[in-house]
Every structure is written in structure tokens, then in C-alpha cells.
C-alpha positions as CSV (number, residue, x, y, z in Angstrom):
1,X,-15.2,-2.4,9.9
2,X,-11.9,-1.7,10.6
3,X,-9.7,1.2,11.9
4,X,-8.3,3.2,9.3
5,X,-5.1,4.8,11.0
6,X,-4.0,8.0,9.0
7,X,-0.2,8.3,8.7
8,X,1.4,10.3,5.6
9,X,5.1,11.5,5.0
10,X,4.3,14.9,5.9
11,X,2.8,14.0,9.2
12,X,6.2,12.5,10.1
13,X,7.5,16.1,8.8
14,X,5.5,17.9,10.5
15,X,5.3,16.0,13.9
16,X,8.8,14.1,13.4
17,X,9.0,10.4,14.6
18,X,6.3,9.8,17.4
19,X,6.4,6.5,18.4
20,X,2.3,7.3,19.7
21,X,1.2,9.0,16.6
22,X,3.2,7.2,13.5
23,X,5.0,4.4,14.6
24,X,3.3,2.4,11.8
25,X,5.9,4.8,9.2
26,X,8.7,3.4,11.0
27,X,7.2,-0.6,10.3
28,X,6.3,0.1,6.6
29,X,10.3,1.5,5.9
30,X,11.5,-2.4,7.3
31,X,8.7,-4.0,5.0
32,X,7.8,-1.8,2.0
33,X,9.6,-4.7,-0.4
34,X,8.0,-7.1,0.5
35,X,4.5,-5.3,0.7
36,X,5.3,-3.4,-2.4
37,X,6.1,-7.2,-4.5
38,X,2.5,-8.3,-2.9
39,X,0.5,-4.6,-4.4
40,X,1.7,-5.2,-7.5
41,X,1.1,-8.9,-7.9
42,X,-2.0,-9.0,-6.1
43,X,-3.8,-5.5,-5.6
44,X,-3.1,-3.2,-8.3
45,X,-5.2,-5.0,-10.7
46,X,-8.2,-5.0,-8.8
47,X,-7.9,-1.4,-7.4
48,X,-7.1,-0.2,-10.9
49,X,-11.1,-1.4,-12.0
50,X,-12.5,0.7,-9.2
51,X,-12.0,1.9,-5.3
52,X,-12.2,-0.6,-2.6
53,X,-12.7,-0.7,0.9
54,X,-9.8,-3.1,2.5
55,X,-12.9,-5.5,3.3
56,X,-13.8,-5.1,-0.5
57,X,-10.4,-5.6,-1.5
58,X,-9.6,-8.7,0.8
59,X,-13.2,-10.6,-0.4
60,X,-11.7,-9.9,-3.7
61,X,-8.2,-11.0,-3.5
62,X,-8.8,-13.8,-0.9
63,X,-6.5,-11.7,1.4
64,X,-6.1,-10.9,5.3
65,X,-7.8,-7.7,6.1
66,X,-5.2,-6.9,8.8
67,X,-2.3,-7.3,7.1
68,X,-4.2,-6.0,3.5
69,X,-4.8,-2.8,5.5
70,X,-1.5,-2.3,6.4
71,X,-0.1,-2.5,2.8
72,X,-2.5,-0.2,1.9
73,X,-1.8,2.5,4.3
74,X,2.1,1.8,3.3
75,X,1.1,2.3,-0.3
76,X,-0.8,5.2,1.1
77,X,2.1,6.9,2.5
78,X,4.4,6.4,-0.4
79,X,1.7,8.3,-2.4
80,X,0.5,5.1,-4.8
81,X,-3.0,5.1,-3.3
82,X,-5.4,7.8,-2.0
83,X,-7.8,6.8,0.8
84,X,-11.4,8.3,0.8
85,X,-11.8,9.0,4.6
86,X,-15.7,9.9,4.0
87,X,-15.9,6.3,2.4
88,X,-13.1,4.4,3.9
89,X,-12.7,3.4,-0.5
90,X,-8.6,2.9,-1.5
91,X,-8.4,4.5,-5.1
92,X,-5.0,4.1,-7.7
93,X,-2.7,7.2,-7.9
94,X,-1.9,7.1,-11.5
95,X,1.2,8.6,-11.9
96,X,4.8,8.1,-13.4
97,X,6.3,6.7,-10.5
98,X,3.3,4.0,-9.8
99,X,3.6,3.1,-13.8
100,X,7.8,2.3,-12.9
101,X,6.9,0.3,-10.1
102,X,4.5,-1.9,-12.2
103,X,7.2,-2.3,-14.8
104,X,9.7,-2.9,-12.0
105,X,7.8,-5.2,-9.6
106,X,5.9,-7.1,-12.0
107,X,5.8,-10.8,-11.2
108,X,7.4,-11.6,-14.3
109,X,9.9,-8.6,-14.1
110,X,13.5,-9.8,-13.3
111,X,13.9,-7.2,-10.7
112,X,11.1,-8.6,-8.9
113,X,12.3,-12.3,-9.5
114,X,15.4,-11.0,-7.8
115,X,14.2,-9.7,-4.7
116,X,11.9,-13.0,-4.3
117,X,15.0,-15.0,-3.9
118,X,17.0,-12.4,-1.4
């Protein structure tokens, strides 16, 4: 199984930037668009049935693990997922903002259309 690698806004608070103990934050804020056009597309649908582990989730959706497990921990961090540490399971965050970025970054959504082509 793989390393699951804990890093959350309010670690960065509390510890401030760390290059030894979230680095990782500093990666996701140069690739969230691109990781957040492949959750919607790809990984919300599945992890809306039930929680997955990211080897669940990557049998699933044909994915990577490695690079699966690093959009999760993004979408982790930006609250849209919770991560079961006792079962290593990814669950949905329902809430207002994930239902926007649905709408928003839906494949057929012009927004995400838009940021395809940039």
C-alpha cells in the first residue's frame, strides 16, 4: 500500500511553509486546475457511491496510483474529500462549495472547456 502523507491548510498555519513537512501544499497551489478538471471528470463519481482507498479508486478509474494519490491529498487539503487514516478510505465532503465545483468543472461546463484550451 502506499504512503498516505497528511498535509491540511491548518498544518501550513500552524507550522508555516516547511519545505520538510508540507512541501507537497506548495506543489498542489501550481497544479490544483488541472487536478481539480481531472476529480471532477474522473473521481467524483466513483467516490460519491462509496469511500475508496487510492488503490480502490485507481482499479476503478483505470488511473495511476501515484499521481491519483496526489490529487486526492490536494482535494484533501482544499477540504473536498476526508481521508479515513484508520482505513486509508477517501470519502466525498458534501458541501456548497464541492456542489459549485461540479457545476463549474463539469466536462461539459464552459468554464471547464475554457481552461482545457489555456
Amino acid at each position: 500500500a502506499m504512503a498516505v502523507y497528511r498535509a491540511t491548510m491548518a498544518d501550513a498555519v500552524a507550522n508555516g511553509i516547511d519545505l520538510s513537512s508540507n512541501a507537497f501544499m506548495i506543489i498542489h497551489g501550481w497544479t490544483a486546475g488541472p487536478l481539480l478538471l481531472e476529480f471532477v471528470a474522473k473521481l467524483l463519481g466513483p467516490l460519491s457511491k462509496r469511500p475508496m482507498t487510492a488503490g480502490e479508486l485507481a482499479a476503478e478509474t483505470k488511473a495511476e496510483e501515484g499521481p491519483l494519490a496526489i490529487t486526492l491529498r490536494t482535494c484533501c487539503i482544499l477540504e473536498y474529500l476526508d481521508l479515513d487514516s484508520a482505513t486509508g478510505k477517501y470519502s466525498v465532503r458534501r458541501s456548497e462549495e464541492l456542489d459549485e465545483l461540479d457545476t463549474y468543472l463539469r466536462p461539459t461546463s464552459s468554464i471547464a472547456e475554457a481552461l482545457r484550451s489555456i
